[in-house]
C-alpha positions as a LaTeX table, in Angstrom:
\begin{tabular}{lrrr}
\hline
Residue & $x$ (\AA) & $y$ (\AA) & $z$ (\AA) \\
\hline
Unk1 & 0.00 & 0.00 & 0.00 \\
Unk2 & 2.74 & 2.82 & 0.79 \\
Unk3 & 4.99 & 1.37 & $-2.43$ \\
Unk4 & 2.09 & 2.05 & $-4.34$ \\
Unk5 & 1.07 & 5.75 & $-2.40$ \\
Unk6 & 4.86 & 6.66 & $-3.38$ \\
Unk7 & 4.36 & 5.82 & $-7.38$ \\
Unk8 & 1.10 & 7.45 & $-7.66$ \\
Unk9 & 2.40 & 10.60 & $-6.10$ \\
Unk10 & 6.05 & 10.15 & $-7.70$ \\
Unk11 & 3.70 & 9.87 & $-11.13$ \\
Unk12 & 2.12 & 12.86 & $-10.09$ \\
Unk13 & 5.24 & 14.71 & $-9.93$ \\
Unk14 & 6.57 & 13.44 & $-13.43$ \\
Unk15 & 3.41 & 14.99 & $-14.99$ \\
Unk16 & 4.15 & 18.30 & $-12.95$ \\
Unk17 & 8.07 & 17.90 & $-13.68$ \\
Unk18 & 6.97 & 17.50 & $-17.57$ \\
Unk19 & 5.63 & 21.14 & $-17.78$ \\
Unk20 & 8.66 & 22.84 & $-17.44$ \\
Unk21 & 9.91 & 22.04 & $-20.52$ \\
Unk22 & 8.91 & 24.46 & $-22.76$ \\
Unk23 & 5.46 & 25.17 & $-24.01$ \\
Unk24 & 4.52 & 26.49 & $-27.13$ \\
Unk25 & 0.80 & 27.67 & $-26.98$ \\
Unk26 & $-1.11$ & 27.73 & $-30.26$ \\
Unk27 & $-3.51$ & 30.35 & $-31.52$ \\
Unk28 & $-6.34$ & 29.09 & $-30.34$ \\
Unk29 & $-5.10$ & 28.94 & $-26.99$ \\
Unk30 & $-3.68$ & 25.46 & $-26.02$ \\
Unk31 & $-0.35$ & 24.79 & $-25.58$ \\
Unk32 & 2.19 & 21.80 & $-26.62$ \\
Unk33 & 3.19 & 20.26 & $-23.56$ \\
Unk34 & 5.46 & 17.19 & $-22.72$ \\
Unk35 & 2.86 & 16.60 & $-20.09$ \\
Unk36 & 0.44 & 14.04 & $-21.87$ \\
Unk37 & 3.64 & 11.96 & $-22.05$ \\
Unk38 & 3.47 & 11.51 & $-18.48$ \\
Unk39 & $-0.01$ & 10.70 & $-18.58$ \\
Unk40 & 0.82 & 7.56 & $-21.06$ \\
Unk41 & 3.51 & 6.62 & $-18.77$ \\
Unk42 & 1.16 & 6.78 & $-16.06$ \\
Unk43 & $-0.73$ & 4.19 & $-17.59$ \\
Unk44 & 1.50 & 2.27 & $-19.23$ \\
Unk45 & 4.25 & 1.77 & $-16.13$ \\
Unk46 & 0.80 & 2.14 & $-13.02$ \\
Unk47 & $-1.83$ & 0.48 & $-14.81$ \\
Unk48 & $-5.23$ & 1.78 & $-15.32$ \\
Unk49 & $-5.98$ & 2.61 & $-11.62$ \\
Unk50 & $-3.09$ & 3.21 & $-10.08$ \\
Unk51 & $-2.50$ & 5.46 & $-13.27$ \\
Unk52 & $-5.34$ & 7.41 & $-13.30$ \\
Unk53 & $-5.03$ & 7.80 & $-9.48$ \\
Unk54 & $-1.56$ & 9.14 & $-10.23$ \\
Unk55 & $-3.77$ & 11.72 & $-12.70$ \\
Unk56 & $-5.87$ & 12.21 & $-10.29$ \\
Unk57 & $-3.57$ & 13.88 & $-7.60$ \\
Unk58 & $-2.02$ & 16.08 & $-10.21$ \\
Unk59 & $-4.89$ & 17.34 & $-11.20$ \\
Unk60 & $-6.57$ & 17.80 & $-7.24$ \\
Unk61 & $-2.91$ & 20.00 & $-6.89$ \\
Unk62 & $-3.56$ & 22.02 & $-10.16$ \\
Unk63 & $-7.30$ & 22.64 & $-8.58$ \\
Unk64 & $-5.71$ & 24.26 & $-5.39$ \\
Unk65 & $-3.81$ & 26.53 & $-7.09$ \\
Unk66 & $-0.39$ & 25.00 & $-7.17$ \\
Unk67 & 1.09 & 25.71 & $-10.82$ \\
Unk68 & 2.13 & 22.41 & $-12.43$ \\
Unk69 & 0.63 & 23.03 & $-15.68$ \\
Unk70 & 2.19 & 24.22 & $-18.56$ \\
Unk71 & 3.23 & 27.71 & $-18.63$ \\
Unk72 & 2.85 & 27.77 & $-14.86$ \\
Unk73 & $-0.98$ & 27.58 & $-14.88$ \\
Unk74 & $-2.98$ & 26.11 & $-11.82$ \\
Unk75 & $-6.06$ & 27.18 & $-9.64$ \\
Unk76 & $-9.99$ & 26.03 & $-10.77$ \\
Unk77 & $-9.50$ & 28.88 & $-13.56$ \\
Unk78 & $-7.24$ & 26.21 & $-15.43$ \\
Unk79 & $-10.61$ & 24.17 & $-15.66$ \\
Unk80 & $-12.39$ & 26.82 & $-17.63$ \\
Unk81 & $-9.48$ & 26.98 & $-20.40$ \\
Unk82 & $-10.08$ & 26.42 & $-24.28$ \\
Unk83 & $-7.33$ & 23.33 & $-23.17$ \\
Unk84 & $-9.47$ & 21.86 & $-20.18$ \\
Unk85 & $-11.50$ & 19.42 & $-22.30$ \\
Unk86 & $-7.60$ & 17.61 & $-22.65$ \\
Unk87 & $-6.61$ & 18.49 & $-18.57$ \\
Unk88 & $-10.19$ & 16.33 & $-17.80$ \\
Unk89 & $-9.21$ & 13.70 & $-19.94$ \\
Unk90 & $-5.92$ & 12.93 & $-18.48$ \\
Unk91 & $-7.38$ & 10.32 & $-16.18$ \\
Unk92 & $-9.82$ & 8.71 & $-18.71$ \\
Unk93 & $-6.66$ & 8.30 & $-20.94$ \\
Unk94 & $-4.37$ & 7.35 & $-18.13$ \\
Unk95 & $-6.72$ & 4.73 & $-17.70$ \\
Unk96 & $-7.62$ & 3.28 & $-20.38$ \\
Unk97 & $-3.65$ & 2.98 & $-21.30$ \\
Unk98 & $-3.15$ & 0.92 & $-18.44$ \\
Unk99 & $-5.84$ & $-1.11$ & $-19.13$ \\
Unk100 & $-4.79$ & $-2.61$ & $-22.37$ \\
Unk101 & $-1.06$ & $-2.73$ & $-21.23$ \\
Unk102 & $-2.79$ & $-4.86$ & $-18.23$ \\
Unk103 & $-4.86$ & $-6.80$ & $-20.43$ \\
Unk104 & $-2.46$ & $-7.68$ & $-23.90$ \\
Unk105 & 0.13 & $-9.66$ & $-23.49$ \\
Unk106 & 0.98 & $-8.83$ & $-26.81$ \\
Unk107 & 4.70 & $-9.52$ & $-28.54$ \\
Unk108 & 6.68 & $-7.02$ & $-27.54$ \\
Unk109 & 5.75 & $-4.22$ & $-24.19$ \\
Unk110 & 7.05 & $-1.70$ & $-26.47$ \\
Unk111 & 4.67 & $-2.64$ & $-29.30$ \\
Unk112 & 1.95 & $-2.68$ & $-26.17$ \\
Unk113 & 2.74 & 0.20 & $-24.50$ \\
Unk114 & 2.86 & 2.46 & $-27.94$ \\
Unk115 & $-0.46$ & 1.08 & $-29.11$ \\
Unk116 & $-2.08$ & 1.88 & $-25.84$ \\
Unk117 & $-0.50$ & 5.34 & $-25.36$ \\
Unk118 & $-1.96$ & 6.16 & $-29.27$ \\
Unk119 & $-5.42$ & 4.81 & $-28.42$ \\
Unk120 & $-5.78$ & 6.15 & $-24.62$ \\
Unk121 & $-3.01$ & 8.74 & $-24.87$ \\
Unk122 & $-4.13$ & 10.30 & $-28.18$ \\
Unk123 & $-7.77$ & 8.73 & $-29.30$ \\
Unk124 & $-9.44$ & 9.02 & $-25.77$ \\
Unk125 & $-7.38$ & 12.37 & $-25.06$ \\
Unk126 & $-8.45$ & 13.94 & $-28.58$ \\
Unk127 & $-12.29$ & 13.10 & $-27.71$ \\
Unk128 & $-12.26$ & 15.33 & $-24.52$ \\
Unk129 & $-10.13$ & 18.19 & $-25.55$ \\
Unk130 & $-11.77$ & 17.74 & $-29.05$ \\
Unk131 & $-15.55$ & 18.58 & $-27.17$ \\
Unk132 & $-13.46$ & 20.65 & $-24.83$ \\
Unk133 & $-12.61$ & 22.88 & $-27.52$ \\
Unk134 & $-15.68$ & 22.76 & $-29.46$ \\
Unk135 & $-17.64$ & 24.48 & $-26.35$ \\
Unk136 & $-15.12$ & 27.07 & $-25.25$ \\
Unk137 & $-14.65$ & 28.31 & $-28.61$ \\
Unk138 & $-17.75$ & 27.85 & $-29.80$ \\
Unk139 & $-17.23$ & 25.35 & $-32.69$ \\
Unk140 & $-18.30$ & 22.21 & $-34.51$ \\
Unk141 & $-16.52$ & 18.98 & $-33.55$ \\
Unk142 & $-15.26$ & 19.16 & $-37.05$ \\
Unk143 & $-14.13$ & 22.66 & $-36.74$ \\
Unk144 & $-12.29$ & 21.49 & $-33.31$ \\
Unk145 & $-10.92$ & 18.06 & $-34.81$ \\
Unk146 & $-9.39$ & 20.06 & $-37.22$ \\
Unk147 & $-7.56$ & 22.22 & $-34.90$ \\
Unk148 & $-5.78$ & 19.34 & $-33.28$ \\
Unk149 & $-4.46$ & 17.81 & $-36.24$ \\
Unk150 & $-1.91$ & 19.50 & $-34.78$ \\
Unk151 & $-0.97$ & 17.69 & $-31.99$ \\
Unk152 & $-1.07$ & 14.35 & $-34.10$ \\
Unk153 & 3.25 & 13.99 & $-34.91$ \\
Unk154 & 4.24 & 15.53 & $-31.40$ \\
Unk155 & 1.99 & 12.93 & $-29.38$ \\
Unk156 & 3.09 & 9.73 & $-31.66$ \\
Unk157 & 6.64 & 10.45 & $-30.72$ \\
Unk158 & 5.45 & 10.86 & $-26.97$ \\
Unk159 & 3.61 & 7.28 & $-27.46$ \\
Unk160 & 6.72 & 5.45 & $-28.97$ \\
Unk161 & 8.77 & 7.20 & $-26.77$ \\
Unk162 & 6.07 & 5.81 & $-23.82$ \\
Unk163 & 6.26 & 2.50 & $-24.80$ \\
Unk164 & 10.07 & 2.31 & $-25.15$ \\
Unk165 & 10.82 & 4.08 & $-21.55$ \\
Unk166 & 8.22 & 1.24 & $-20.26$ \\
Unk167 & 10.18 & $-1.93$ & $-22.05$ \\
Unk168 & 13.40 & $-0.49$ & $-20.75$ \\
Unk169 & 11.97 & 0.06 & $-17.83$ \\
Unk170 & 10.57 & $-3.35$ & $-17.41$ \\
Unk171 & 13.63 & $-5.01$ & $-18.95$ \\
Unk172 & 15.73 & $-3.72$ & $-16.13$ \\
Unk173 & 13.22 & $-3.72$ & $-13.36$ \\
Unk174 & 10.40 & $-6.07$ & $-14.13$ \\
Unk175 & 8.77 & $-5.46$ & $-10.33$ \\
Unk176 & 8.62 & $-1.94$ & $-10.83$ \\
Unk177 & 6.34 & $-2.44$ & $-14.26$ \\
Unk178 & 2.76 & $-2.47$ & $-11.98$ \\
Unk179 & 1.04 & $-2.70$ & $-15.43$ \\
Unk180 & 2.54 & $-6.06$ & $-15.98$ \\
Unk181 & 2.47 & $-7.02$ & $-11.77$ \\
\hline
\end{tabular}
């Protein structure tokens, strides 16, 4: 129980540790973060719960004001942002990475882990920042879809890159690898 307190708040931190590389904010007024990275490797090194628990904290820490998100953002204000719709879906795709690393035992944890970071890290991330979008700026889905395209070549590197850092990880510390516990 404490091991696992310490990784969801150490996960926590790696999000928060993730914004200070630089940001680049778009027009339209969300920035490109390393910070969903840390959300796949939430999932993909926690697991689903553990994961989105790890989400979860960061997010409680941004809602008191501290300013771990990109840019130095934080407080409930960060919630009302054209970029909130992604900031709520950091759990839901936390989670749903971890649950296919849990659940395939497919060839290779690299293979694994990048899949799952492209569907919960990108697909399930898209939807919420996608609607996210489309209410704050007052715009179709399509109109907001197309806005993301964007995002798509920064966030495959983050999932390959997520999927790699978990086989290494797992290759030289299996135990530490909760997804695969």
């Amino acid at each position: 129980m404490e091991r696992n307190l310490t990784l969801v708040a150490l996960f926590a931190a790696l999000i928060a540790a993730l914004a200070l590389i630089p940001q680049f904010t778009l027009a339209f007024g969300v920035p490109i973060t390393a910070q969903s990275l840390g959300v796949m490797l939430c999932g993909t090194v926690l697991g689903s719960k553990r994961g989105a628990l790890a989400v979860l904290l960061f997010m409680l820490l941004v809602a008191i004001g501290l300013p771990l998100l990109a840019g130095g953002r934080g407080g409930l204000g960060s919630f009302m942002l054209p970029s909130s719709g992604f900031l709520i879906g950091f759990p839901f795709a936390a989670f749903v990475t971890g649950l296919i690393v849990e659940k395939w035992q497919g060839p290779s944890l690299a293979i694994v882990g990048g899949v799952a970071s492209v569907i919960g890290g990108i697909i399930v991330l898209y939807a919420f920042g996608i609607a996210g979008l489309a209410i704050a700026l007052d715009k179709t889905l399509l109109e907001s879809a197309a806005l993301v395209t964007v995002f798509i070549p920064g966030d495959i590197i983050k999932a390959v890159l997520a999927g790699l850092i978990t086989a290494a990880l797992y290759k030289a510390r299996p135990a530490s690898v909760l997804s695969r516990a």
